[in-house]
C-alpha angles and dihedrals in degrees: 000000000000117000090169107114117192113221113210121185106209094182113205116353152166112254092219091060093034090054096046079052097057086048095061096049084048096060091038095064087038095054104044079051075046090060102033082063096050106037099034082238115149098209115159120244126225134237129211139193116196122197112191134160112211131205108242111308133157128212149201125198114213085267107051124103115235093225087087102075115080109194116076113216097289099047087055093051079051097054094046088240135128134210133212133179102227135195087231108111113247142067139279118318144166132241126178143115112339098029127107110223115201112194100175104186102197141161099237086199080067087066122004136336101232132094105193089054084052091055102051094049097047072052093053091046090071095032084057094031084054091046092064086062092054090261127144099220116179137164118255109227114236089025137070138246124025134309142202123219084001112191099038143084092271096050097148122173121243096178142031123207116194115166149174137195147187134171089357089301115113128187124182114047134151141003111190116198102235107148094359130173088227082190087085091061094065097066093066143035097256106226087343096279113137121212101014114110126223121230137186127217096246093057095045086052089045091237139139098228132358108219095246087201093062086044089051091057093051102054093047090054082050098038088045090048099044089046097037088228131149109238119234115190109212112167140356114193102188112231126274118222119283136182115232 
């Protein structure tokens, strides 16, 4: 059993690249459980945990229902967005500059085989990571990620969770609105719930800009916690420019 978790800081980066790059870490930790099981071998898994912040990107789980996007092809090229169609659960949802995207890539086998329980304590990360900034962050029953002032007429969503898993082993995860451009939102249907609004932690502070890298830090003391995991950090790319 391996509670090491590698961090690894990928900057500013395409999410088609980023994704092929989860992909390949995904098949690394399957095949060497793939190999325990055929050759009686006893090898450790790792464990990784990619931060990544994407241009602006949207993108549709293999659940998720097409509708929901509202731009047709040219709209996108306008907008300077793309669009893929991705094997995570979930809707529709958007990535792009201001936003902290979280991709843990766990065996689960390493911790706990269960993927509820996963779930509800990436969501718990960013309950405990937005109480630190004097928010009341709560899940929303019937709908994923994590809300503020659920239950009312002003309900809005900070943070976005979309997974997949196989033999124990999940890839994808969570964005967290930190210094979004909330505009993007409008053009689709996020997660396919109508009437809810969507929020970043700036606005709700009433600031400018929230330091990332603060909110990074944060969310690892939470995630190690949580996980009870031991925090290695592998590699920090400082970000490129990007135009919010």
């Amino acid at each position: 059993m391996n509670k090491h978790v590698e961090i690894q800081d990928l900057g500013y980066k395409d999410y088609k690249q980023t994704w092929d790059y989860q992909e390949e870490l995904f098949k690394s930790v399957i095949d060497i459980k793939i190999k325990n099981r055929r050759e009686n071998t006893n090898l450790l898994t790792p464990n990784y945990f990619l931060f990544v912040e994407h241009p602006h990107v949207y993108t549709l789980g293999k659940s998720g229902n097409l509708s929901n996007l509202l731009l047709n092809e040219a709209q996108l090229t306008e907008k300077g967005a793309t669009f893929y169609k991705i094997n995570r659960g979930g809707d529709i949802t958007y990535h792009g500059p201001g936003q902290i995207v979280g991709y843990p890539i766990l065996d689960l086998d390493n911790f706990f085989t269960d993927i509820h329980k996963y779930l509800r304590l990436l969501e718990e990360m960013i309950i405990l990571t937005l109480a630190e900034y004097g928010l009341k962050a709560e899940r929303s029953k019937g709908e994923t990620g994590v809300w503020l002032d659920v239950g009312t007429p002003f309900a809005r969503k900070i943070c976005a969770l979309g997974v997949r898993s196989s033999r124990w082993v999940t890839m994808h995860g969570f964005a967290l609105n930190v210094n979004a451009n909330l505009g993007y939102f409008d053009h689709i249907i996020p997660c396919g719930i109508r009437g809810k609004a969507v929020t970043s932690l700036n606005v709700e502070l009433g600031k400018k800009e929230v330091n990332e890298v603060e909110v990074k830090e944060k969310l690892l003391k939470h995630f190690a916690n949580l996980f009870e995991a031991k925090i290695v950090q592998k590699k920090q790319i400082s970000f490129s420019y990007k135009q919010l």
